[in-house]
PyMOL Python script that loads the backbone (N, CA, C, O; Angstrom):
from pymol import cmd

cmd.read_pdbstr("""\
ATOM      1  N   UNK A   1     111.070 128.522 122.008  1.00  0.00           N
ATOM      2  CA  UNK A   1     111.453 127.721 123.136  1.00  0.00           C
ATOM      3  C   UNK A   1     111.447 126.237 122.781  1.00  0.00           C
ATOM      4  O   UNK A   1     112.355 125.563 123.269  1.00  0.00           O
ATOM      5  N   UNK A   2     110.425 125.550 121.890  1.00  0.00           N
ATOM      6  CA  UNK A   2     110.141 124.367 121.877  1.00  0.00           C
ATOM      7  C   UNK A   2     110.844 124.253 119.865  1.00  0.00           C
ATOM      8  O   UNK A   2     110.611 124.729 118.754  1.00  0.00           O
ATOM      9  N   UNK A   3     111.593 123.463 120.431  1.00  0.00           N
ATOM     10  CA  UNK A   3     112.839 122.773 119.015  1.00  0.00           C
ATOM     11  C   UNK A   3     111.267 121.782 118.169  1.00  0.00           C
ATOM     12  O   UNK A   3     110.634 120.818 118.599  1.00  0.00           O
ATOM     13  N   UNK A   4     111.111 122.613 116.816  1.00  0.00           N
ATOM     14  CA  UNK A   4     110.502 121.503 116.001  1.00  0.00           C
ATOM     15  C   UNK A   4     110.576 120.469 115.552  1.00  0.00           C
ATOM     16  O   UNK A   4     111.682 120.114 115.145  1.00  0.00           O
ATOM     17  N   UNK A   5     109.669 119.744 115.463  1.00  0.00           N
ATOM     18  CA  UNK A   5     109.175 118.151 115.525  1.00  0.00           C
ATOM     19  C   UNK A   5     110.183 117.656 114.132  1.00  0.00           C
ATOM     20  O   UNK A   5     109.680 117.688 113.009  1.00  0.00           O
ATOM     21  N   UNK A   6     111.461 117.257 114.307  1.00  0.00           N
ATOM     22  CA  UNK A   6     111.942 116.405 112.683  1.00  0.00           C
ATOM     23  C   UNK A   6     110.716 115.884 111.579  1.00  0.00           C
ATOM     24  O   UNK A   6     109.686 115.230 111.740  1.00  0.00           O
ATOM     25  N   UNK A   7     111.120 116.275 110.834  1.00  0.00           N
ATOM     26  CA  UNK A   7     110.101 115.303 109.771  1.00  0.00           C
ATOM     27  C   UNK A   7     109.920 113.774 109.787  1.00  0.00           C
ATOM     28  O   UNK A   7     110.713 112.899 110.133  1.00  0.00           O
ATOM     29  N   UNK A   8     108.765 113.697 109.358  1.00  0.00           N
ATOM     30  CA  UNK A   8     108.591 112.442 109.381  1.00  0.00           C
ATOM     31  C   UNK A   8     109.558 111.232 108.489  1.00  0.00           C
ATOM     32  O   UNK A   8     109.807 111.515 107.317  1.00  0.00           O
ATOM     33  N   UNK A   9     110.047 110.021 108.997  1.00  0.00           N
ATOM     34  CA  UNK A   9     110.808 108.862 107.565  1.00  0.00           C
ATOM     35  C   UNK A   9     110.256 108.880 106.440  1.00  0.00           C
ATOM     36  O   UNK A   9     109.054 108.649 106.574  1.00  0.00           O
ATOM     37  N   UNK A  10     110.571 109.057 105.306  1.00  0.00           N
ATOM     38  CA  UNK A  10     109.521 108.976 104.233  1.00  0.00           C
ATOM     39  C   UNK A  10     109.819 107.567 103.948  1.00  0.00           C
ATOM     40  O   UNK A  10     110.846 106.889 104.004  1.00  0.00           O
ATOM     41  N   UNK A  11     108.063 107.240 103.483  1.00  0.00           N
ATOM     42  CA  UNK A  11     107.366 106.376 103.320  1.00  0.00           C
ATOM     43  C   UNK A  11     108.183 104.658 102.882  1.00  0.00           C
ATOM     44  O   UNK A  11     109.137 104.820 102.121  1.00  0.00           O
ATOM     45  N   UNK A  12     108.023 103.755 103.111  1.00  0.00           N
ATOM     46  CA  UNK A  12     108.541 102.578 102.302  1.00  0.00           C
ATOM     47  C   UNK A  12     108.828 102.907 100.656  1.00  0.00           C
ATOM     48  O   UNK A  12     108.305 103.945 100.252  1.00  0.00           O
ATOM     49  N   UNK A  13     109.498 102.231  99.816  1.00  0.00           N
ATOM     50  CA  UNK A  13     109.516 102.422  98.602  1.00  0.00           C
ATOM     51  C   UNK A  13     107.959 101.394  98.101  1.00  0.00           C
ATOM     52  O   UNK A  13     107.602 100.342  98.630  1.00  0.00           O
ATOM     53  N   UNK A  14     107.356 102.044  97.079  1.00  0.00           N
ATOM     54  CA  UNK A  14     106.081 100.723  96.687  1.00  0.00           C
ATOM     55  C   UNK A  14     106.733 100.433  95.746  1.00  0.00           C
ATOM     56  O   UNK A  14     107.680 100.981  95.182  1.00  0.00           O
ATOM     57  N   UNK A  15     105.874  99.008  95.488  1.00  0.00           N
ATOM     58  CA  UNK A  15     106.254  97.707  94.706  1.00  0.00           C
ATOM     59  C   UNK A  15     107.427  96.701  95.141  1.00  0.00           C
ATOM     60  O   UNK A  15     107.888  95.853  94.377  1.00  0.00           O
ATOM     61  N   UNK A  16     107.904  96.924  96.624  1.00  0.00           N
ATOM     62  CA  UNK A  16     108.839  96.466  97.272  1.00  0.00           C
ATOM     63  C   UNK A  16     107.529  95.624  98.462  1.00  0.00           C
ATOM     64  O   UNK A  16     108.093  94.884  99.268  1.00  0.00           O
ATOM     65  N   UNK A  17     106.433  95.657  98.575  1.00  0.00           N
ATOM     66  CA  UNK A  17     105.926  95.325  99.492  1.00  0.00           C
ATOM     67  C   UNK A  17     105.505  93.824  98.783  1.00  0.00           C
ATOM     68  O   UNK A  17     104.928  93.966  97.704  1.00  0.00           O
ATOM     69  N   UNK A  18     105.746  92.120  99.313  1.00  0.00           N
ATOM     70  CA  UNK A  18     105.642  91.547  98.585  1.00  0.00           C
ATOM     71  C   UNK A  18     105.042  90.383 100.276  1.00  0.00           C
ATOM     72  O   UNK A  18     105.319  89.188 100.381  1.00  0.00           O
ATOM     73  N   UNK A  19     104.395  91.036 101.126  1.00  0.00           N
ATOM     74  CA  UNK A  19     103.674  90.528 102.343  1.00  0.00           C
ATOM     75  C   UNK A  19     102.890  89.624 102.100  1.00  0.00           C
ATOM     76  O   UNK A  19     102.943  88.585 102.758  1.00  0.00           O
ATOM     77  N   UNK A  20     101.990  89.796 101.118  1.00  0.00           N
ATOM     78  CA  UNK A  20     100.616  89.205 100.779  1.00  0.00           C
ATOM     79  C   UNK A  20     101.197  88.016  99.564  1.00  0.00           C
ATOM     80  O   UNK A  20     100.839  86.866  99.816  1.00  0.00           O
ATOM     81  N   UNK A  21     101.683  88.118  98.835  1.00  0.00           N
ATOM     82  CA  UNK A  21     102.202  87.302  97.833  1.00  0.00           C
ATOM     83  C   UNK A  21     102.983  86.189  98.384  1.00  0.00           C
ATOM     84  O   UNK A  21     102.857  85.086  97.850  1.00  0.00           O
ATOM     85  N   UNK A  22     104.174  86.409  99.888  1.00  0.00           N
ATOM     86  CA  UNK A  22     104.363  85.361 100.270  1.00  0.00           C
ATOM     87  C   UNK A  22     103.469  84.802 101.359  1.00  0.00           C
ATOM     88  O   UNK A  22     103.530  83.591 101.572  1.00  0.00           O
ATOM     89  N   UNK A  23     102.933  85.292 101.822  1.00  0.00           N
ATOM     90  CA  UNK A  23     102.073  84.986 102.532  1.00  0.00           C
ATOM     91  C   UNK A  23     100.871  83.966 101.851  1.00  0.00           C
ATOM     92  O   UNK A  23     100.477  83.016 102.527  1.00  0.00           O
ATOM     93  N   UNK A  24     100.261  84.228 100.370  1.00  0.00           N
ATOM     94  CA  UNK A  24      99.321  83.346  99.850  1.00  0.00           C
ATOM     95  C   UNK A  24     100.106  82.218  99.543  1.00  0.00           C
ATOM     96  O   UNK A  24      99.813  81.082  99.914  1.00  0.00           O
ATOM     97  N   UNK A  25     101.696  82.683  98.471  1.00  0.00           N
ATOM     98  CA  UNK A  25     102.236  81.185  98.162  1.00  0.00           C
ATOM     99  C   UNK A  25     102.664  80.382  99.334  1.00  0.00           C
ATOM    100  O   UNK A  25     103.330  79.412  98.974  1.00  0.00           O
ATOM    101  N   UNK A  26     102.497  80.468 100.669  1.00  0.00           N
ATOM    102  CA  UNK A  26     103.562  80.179 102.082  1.00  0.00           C
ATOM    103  C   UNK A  26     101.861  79.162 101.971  1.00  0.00           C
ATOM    104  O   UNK A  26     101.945  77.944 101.813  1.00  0.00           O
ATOM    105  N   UNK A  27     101.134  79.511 102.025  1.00  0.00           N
ATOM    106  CA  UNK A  27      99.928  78.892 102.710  1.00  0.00           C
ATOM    107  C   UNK A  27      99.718  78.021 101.285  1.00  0.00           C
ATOM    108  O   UNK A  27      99.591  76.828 101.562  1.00  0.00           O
ATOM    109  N   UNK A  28      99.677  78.169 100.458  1.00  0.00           N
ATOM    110  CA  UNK A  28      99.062  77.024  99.171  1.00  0.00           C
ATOM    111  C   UNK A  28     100.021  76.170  99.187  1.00  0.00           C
ATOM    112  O   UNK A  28      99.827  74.955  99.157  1.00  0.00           O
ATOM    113  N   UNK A  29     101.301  76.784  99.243  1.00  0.00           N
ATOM    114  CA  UNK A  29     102.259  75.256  99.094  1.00  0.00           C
ATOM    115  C   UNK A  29     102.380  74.466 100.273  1.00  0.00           C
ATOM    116  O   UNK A  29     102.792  73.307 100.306  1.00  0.00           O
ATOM    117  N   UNK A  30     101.904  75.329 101.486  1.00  0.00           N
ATOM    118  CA  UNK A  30     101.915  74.045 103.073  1.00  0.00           C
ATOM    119  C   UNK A  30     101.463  73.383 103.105  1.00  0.00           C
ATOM    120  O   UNK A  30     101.747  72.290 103.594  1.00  0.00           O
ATOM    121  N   UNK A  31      99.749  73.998 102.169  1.00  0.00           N
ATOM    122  CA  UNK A  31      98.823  73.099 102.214  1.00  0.00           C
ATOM    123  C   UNK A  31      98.859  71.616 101.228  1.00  0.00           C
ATOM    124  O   UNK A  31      98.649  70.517 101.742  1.00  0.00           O
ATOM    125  N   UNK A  32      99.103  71.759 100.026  1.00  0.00           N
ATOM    126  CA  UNK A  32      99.357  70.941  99.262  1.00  0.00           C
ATOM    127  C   UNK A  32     100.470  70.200  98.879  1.00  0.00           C
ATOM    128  O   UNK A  32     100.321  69.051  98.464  1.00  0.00           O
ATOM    129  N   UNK A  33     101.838  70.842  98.988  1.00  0.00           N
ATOM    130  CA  UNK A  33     102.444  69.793  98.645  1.00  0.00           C
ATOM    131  C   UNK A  33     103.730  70.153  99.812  1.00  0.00           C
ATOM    132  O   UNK A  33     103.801  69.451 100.820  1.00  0.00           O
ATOM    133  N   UNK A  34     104.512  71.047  99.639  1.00  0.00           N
ATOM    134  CA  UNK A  34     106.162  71.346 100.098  1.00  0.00           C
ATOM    135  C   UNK A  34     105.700  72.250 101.183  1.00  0.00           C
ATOM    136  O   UNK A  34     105.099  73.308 100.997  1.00  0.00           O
ATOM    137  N   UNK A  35     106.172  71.529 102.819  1.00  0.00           N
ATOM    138  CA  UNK A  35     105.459  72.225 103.837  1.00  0.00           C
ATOM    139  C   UNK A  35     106.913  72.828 104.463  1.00  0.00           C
ATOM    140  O   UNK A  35     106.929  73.334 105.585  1.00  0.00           O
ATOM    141  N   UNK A  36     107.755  72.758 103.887  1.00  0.00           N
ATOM    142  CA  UNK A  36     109.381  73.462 104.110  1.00  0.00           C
ATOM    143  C   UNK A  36     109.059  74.805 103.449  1.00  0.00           C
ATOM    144  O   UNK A  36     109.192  75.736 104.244  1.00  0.00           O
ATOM    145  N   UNK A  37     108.679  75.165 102.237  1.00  0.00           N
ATOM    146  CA  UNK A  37     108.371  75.768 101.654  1.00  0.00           C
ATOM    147  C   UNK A  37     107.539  76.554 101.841  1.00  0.00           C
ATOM    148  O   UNK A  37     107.659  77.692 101.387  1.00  0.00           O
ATOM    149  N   UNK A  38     106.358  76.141 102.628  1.00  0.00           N
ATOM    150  CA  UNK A  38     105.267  77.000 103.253  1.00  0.00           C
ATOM    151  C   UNK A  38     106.081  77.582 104.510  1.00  0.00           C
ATOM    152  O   UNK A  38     105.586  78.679 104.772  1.00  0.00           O
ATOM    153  N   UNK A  39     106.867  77.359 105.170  1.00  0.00           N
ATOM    154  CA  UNK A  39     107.518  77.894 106.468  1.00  0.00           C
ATOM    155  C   UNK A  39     108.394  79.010 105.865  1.00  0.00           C
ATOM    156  O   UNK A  39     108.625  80.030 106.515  1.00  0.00           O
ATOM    157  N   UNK A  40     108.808  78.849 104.814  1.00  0.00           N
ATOM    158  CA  UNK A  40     110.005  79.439 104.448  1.00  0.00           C
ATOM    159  C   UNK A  40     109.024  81.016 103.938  1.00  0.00           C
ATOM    160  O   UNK A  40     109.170  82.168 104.349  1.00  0.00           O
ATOM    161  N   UNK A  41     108.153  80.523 103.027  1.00  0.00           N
ATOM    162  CA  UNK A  41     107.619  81.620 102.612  1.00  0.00           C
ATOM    163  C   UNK A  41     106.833  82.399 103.965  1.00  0.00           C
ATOM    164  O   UNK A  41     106.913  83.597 104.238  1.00  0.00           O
ATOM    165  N   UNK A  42     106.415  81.831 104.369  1.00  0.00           N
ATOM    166  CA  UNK A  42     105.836  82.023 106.081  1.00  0.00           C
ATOM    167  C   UNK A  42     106.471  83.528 106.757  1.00  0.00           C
ATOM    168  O   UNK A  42     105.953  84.598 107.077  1.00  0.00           O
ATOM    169  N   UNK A  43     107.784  83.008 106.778  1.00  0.00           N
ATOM    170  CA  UNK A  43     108.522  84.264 107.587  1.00  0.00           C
ATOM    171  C   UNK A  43     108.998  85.301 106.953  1.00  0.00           C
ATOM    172  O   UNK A  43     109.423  86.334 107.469  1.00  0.00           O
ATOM    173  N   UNK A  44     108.886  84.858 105.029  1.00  0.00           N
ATOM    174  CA  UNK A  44     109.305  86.040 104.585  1.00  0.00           C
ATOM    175  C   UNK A  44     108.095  86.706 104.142  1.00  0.00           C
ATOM    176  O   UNK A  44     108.129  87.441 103.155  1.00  0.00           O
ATOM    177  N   UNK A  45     106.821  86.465 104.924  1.00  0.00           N
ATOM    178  CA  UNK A  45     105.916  87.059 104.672  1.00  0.00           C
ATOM    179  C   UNK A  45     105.783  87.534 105.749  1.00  0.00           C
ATOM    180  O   UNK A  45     105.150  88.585 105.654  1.00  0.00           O
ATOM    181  N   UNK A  46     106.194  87.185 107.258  1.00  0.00           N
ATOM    182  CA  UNK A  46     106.189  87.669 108.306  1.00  0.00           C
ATOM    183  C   UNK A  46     107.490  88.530 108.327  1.00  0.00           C
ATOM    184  O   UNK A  46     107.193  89.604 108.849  1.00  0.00           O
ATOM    185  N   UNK A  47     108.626  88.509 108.025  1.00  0.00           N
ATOM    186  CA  UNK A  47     109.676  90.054 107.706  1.00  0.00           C
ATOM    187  C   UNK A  47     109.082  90.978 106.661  1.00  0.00           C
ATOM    188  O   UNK A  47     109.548  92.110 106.790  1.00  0.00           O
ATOM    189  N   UNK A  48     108.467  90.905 105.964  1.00  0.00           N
ATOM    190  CA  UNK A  48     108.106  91.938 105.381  1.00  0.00           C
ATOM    191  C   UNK A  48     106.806  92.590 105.454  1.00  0.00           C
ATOM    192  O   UNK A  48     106.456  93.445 104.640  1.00  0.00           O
ATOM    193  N   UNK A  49     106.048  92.166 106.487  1.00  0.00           N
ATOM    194  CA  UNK A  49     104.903  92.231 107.188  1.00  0.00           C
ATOM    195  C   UNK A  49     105.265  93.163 108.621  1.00  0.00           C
ATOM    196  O   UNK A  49     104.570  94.064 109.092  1.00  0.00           O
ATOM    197  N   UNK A  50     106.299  92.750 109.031  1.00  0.00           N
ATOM    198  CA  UNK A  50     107.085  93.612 110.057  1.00  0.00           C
ATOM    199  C   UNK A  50     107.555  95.075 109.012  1.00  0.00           C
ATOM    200  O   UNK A  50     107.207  96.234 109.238  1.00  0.00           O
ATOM    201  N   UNK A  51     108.122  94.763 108.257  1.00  0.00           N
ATOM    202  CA  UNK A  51     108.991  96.256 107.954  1.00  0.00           C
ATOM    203  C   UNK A  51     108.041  97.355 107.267  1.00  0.00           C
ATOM    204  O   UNK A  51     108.016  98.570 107.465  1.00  0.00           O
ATOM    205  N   UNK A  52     107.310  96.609 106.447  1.00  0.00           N
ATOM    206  CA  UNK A  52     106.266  97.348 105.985  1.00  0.00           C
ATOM    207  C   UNK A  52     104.658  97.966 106.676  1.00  0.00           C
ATOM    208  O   UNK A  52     103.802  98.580 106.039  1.00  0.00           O
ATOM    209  N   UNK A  53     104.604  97.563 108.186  1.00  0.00           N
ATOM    210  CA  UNK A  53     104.085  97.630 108.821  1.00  0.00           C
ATOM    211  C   UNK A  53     102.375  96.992 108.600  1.00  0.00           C
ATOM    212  O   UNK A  53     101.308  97.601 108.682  1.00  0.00           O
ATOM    213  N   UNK A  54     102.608  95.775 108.345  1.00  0.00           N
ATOM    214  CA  UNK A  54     101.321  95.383 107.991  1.00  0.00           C
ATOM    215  C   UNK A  54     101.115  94.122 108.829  1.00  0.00           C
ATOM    216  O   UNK A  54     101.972  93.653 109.578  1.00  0.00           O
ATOM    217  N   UNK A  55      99.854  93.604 108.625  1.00  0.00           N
ATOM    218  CA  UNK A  55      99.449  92.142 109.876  1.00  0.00           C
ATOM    219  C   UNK A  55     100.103  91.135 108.984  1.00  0.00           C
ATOM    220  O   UNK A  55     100.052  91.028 107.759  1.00  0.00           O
ATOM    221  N   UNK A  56     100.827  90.313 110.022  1.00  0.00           N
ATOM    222  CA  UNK A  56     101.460  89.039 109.673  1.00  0.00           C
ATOM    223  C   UNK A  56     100.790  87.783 109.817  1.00  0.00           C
ATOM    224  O   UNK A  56     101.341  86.703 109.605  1.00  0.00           O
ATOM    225  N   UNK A  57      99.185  87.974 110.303  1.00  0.00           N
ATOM    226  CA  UNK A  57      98.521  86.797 109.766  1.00  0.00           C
ATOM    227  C   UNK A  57      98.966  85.940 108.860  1.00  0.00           C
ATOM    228  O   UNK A  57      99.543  84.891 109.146  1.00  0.00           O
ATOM    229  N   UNK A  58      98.712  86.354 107.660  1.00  0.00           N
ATOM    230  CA  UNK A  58      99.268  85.228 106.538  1.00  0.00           C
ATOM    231  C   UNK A  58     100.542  83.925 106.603  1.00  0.00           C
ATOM    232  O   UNK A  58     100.599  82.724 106.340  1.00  0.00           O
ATOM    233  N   UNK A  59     101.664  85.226 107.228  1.00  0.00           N
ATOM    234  CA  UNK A  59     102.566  84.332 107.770  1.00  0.00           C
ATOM    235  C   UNK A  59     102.409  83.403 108.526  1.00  0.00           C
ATOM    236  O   UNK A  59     102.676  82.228 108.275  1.00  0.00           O
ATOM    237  N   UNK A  60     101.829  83.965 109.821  1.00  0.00           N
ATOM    238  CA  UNK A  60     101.551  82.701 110.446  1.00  0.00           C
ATOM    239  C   UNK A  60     100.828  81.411 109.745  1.00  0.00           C
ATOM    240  O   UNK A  60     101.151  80.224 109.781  1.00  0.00           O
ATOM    241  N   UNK A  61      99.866  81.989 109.169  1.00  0.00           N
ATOM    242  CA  UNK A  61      99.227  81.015 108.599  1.00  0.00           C
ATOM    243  C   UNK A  61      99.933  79.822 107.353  1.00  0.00           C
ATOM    244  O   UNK A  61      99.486  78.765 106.908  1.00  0.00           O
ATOM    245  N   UNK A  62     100.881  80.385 107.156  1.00  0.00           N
ATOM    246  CA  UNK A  62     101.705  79.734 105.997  1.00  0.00           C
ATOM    247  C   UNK A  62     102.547  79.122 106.909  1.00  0.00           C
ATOM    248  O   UNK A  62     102.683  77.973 106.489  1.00  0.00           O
ATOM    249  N   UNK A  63     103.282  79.277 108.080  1.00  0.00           N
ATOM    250  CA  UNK A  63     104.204  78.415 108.717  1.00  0.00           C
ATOM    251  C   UNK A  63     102.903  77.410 109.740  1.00  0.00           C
ATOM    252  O   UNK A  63     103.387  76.415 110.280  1.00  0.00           O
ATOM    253  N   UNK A  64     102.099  77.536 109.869  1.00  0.00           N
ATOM    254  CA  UNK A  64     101.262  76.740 110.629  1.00  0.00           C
ATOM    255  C   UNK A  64     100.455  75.741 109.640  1.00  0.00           C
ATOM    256  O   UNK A  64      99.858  74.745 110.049  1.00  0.00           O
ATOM    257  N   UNK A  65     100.514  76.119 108.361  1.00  0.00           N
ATOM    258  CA  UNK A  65      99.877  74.555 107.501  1.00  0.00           C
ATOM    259  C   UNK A  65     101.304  73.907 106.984  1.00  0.00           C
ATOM    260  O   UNK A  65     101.357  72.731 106.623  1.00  0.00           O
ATOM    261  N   UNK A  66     102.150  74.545 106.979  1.00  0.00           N
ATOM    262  CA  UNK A  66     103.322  73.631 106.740  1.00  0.00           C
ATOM    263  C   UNK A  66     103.657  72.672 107.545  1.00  0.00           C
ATOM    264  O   UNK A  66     103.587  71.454 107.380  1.00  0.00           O
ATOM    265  N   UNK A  67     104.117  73.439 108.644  1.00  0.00           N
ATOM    266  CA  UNK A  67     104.181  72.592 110.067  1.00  0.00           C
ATOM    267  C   UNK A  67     103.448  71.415 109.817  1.00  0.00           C
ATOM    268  O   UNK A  67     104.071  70.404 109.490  1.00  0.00           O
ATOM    269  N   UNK A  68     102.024  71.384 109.937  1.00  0.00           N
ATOM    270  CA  UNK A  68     100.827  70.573 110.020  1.00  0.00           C
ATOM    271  C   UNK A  68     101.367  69.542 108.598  1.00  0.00           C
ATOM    272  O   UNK A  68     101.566  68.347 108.820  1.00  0.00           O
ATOM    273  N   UNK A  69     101.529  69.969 107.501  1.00  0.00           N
ATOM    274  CA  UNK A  69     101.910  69.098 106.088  1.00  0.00           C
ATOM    275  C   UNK A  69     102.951  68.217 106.473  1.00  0.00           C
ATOM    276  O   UNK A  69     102.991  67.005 106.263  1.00  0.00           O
ATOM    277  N   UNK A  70     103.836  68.957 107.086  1.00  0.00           N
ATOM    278  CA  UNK A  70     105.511  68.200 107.745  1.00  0.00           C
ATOM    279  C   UNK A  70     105.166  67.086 108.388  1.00  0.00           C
ATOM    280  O   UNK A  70     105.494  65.946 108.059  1.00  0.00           O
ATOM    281  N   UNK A  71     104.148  67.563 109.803  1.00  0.00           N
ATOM    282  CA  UNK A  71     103.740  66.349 110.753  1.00  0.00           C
ATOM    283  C   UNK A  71     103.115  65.304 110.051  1.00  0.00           C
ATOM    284  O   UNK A  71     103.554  64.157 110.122  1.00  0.00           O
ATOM    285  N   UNK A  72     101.819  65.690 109.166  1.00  0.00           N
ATOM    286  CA  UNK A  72     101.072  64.723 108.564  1.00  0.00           C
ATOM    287  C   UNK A  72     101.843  63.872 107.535  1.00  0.00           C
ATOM    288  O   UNK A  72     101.532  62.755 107.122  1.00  0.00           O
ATOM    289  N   UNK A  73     103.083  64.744 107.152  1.00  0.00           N
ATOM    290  CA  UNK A  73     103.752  63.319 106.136  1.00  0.00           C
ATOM    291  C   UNK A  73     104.583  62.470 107.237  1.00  0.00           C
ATOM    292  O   UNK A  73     104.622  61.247 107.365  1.00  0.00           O
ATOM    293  N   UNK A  74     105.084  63.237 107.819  1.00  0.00           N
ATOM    294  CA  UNK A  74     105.577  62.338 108.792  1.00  0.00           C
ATOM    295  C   UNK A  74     105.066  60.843 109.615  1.00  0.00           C
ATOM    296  O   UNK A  74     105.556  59.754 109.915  1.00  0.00           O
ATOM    297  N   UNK A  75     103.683  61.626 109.759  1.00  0.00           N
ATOM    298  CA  UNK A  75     102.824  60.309 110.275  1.00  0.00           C
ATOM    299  C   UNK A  75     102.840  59.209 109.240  1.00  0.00           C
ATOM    300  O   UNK A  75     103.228  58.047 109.365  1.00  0.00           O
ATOM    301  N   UNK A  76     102.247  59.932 108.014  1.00  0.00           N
ATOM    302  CA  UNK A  76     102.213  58.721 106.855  1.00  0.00           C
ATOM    303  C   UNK A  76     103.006  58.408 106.297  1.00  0.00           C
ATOM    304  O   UNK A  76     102.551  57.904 105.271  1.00  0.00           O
ATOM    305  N   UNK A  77     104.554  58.358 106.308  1.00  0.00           N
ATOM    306  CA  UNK A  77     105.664  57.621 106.138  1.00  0.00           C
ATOM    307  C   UNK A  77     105.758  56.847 107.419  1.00  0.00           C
ATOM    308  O   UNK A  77     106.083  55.698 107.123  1.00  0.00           O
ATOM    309  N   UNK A  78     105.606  56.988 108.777  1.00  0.00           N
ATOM    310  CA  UNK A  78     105.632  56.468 109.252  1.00  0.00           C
ATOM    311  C   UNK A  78     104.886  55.070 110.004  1.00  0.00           C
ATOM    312  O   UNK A  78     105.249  54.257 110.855  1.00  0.00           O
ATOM    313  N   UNK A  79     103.657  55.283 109.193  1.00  0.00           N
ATOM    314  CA  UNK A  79     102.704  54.488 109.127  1.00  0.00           C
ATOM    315  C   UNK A  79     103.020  52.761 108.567  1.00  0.00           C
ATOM    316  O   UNK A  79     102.535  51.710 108.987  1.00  0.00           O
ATOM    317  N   UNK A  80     103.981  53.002 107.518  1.00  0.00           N
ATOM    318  CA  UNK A  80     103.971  51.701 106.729  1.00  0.00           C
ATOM    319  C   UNK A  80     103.085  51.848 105.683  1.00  0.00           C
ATOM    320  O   UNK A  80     102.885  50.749 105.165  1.00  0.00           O
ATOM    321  N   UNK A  81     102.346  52.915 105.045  1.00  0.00           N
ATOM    322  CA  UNK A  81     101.290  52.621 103.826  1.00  0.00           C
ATOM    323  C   UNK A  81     102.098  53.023 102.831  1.00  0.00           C
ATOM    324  O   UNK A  81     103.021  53.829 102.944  1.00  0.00           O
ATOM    325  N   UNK A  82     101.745  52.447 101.826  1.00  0.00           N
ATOM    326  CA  UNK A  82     102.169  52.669 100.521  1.00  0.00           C
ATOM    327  C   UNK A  82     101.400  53.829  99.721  1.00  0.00           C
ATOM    328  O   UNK A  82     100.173  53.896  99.798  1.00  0.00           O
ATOM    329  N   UNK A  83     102.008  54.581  99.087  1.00  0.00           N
ATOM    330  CA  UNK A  83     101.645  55.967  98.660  1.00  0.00           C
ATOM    331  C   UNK A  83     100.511  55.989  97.636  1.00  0.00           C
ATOM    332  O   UNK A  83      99.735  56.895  97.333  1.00  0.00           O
ATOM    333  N   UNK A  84     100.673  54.328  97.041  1.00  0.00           N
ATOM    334  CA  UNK A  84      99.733  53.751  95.877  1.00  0.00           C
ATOM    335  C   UNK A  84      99.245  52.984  96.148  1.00  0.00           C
ATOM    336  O   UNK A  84      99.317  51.869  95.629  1.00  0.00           O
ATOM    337  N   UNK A  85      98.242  53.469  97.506  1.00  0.00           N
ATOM    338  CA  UNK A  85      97.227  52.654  98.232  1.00  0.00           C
ATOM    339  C   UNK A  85      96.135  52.165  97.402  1.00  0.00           C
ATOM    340  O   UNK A  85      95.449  51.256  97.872  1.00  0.00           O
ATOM    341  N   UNK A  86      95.806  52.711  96.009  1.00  0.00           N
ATOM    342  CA  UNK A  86      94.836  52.449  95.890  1.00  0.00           C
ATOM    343  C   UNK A  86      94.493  51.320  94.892  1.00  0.00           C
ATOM    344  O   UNK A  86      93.301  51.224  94.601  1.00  0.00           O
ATOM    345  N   UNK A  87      95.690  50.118  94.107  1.00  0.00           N
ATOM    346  CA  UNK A  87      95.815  49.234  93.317  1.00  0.00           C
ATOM    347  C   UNK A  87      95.135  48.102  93.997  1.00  0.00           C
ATOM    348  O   UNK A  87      95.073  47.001  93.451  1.00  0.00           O
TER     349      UNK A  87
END
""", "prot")
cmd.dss("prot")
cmd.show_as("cartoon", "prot")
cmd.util.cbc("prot")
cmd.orient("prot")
């Protein structure tokens, strides 16, 4: 009476899962230098965090110190200081 359950999708392919890798470089480069770069890696740590079904923490976290790098250069170009404040 009752039509059996389809099989399950098989699994993601591995070594295609690369969540965590953009996710660490998204956050080291926001933090330190290229905060375009941290956004960018950000979401492709957050799409492949989606497909692979894993937490997109990282991502966020990589588009949220970029952001923050973006604003903070922003401020300090906009400041008037010279980059070789310290002569």
């Amino acid at each position: 009476m009752n039509a059996p359950y389809p099989p399950p999708p098989p699994p993601p392919a591995a070594g295609r899962d690369r969540t965590t890798l953009w996710g660490v470089l998204g956050i080291v480069l926001g933090l330190i230098c290229c905060g375009i770069l941290g956004i960018v890696f950000g979401w492709l740590s957050i799409r492949d965090a989606k497909r692979f079904g894993k937490s997109p923490v990282l991502g966020y976290l990589a588009i949220a110190f970029g952001v923050i790098n973006l604003i903070g250069s922003a401020i300090w170009r906009a400041s008037g200081r010279d980059l070789y404040w310290y002569r």
